[in-house]
N, C-alpha and C positions, 0 to 999 in steps of 0.2 A: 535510731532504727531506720531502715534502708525504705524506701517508698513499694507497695505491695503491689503497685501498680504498674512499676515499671518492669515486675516481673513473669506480667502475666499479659498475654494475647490472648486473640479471637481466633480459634480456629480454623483456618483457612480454608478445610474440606467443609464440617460440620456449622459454624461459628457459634460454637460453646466455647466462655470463657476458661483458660488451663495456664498451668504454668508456663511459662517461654521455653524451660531446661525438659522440659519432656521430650526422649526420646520417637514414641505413640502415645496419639490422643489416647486417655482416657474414653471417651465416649466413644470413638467412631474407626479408634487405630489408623489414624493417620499418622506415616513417618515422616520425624523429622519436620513439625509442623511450625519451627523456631524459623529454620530455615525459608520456609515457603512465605512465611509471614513476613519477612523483609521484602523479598521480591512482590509481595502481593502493594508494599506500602510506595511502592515504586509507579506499579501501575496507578496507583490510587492520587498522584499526582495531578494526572489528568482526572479533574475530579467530576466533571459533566461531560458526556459523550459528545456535545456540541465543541467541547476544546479539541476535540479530535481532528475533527475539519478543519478546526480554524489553524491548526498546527500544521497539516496536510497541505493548504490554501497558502498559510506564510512559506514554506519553507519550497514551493513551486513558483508562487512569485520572487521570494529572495535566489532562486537558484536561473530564473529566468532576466533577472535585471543583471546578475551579476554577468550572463552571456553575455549581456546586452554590452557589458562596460568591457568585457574582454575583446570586441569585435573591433580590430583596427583599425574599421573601414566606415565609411558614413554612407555605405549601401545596405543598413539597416531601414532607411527612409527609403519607401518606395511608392508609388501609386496604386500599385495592386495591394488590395488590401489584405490580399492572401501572405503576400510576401514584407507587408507594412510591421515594419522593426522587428526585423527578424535576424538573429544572430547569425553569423560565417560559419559555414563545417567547422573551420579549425578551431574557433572557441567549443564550440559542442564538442567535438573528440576532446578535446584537452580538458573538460569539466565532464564526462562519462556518459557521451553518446557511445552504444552499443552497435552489435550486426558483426559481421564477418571481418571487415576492415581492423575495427579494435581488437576482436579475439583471438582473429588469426594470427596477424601480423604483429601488433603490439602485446598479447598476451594478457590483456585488461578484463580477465574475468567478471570482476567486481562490478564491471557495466550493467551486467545485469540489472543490480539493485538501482545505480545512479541513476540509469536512461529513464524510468519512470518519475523524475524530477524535471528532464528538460522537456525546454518545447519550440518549434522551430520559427514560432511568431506569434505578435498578437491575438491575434484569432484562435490560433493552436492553443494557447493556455487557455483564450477565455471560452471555447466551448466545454475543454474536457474540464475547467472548474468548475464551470454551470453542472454540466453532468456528474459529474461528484457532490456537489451542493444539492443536486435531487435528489442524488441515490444513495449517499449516505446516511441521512436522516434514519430509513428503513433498515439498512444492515444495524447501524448501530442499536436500534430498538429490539431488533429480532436477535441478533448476535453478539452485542456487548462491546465493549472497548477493545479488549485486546485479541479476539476472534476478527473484529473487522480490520484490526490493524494486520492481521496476520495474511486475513483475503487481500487487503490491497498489496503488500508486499511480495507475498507469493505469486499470487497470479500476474500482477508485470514482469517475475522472473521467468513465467511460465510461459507469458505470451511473447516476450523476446527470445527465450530460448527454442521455441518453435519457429522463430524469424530466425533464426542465424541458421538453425536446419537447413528451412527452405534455403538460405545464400542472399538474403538481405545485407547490402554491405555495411549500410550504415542507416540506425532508427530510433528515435527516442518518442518520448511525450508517455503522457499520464493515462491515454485510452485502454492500452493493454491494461491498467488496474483496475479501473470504471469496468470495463470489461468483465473482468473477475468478479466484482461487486453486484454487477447483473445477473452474470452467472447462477451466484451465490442465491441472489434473488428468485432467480428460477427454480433451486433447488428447492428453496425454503415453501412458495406458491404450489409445487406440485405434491412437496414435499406434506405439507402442513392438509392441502386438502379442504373443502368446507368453502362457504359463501368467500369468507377472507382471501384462504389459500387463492383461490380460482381467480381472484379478485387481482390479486401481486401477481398470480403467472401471467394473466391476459395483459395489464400494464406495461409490466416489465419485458414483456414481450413483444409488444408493440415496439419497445426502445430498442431491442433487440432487430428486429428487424429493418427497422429506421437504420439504425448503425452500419448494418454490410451493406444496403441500400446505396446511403452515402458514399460508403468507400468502396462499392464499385464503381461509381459515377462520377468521382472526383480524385484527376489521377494524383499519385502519390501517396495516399493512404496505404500502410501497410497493413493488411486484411489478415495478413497471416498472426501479428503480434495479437490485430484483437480476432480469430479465432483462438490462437492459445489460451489469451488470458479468461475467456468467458469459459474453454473446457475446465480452465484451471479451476476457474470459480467454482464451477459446479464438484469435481471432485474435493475440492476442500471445507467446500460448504457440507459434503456428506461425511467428509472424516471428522471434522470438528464437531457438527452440531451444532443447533439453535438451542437458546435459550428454554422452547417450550416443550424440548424433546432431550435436551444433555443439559443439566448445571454448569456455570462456567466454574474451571477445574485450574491448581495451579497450574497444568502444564502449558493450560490455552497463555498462561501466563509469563511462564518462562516460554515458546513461544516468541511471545510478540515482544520480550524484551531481548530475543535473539535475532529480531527484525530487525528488530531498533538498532544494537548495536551494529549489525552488518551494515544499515542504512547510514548510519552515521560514519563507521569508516570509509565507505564508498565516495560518502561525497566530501568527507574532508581530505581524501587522499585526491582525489580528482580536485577540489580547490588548492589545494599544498604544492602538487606538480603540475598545475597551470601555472599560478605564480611564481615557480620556480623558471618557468620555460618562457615567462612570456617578462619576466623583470629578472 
């Protein structure tokens, strides 16, 4: 006899135990809950919200050392510590730095996703990791795994895609997503309301204004990626919903595993035709 258990899942909408081969839950008529329960086992990988950062944190330092080895040149060492190991244009273009230059000319749509992986130097990574190490903690708790994964991804598409508007040639780093996560944040503090709420909107609002602050004051920030990404946040944070106000739902799920997969072609194609171009 065949094991009863391999036959039967948690319902993905509901989670009342059912058969896998049910068309609609019994309980709750949800369709096609065979289906959604694979994809849900997928998110279910990352199995503490803390693995989320530390995924987010690996794969921005692996994408930044790898500049680091693609740059030709040993004027990544510099005195200014602005500009102290910081990678050449031509490695960033050819690993999926965005703006007008790549989309116009080169046709590299897919920048979008990449340009929130690089960063144009130490300092550039180690701020915007700081600031995702603060502000993701609270997305993640108020919003869940693959809702935050969806604000960070979108919202850097959002806030580059408002930089190539404006006529930025060329722009990457991880602020336009942190951005979006604040955003998100802001939605949620005004959203939610009450000693808490008011509590996140004045904080995070603080950070928020620190941020344009900065990148007025210090040239070469692009103001416009993170205006983008923080309107981004905010409209995403209202379509999706928080946890205290929407249950998280397969679709937040397929979603964030259609992030995933664009994130992942983006930058293996921009690693694939670097090394094609540069060996």
């Amino acid at each position: 006899m065949g094991n009863p258990t391999r036959s039967s899942i948690l319902c993905p909408n509901c989670r009342r135990l059912i058969s896998r081969d049910e068309p609609f839950c019994p309980h709750c008529g949800f369709r096609n809950p065979g289906t959604w329960s694979h994809l849900n086992g997928w998110i279910q990988r990352i199995r503490r919200p803390e693995d989320l950062l530390k995924v987010l944190i690996f794969v921005n330092g692996g994408m930044f050392l790898l500049s680091l080895l693609f740059n030709p040149s040993l004027g990544a060492f510099s005195s200014n510590p602005f500009s102290f190991l910081s990678p050449d244009n031509r490695s960033l273009l050819l690993l999926g730095a965005t703006g007008t230059i790549p989309i116009d000319r080169l046709h590299r749509w897919w920048t979008l996703f990449s340009a929130s992986y690089l960063h144009a130097g130490l300092l550039h990574i180690v701020f915007n990791m700081i600031a995702l190490r603060q502000i993701g903690p609270l997305i993640l708790y108020e919003f869940g795994i693959p809702r935050m994964f969806v604000l960070y991804s979108l919202s850097g598409v959002g806030g580059f895609w408002l930089s190539y508007l404006a006529g930025v040639p060329l722009t990457l780093g991880a602020s336009a997503a942190v951005c979006g996560l604040i955003g998100a944040a802001l939605y949620f503090g005004k959203s939610r309301g009450g000693s808490y709420g008011q509590m996140v909107y004045g904080q995070i609002g603080g950070w928020a204004i620190g941020i344009f602050i900065f990148g007025f004051l210090v040239p070469g920030i692009n103001n416009w990626a993170h205006g983008g990404g923080l309107v981004s946040g905010v409209g995403l944070a209202y379509l999706l919903g928080y946890r205290e106000r929407k249950p998280e739902t397969p679709l937040h799920q397929l979603l964030a595993l259609a992030c995933a997969a664009a994130t992942v072609a983006a930058l293996g194609w921009a690693v694939v035709t670097a090394l094609t171009i540069l060996f």
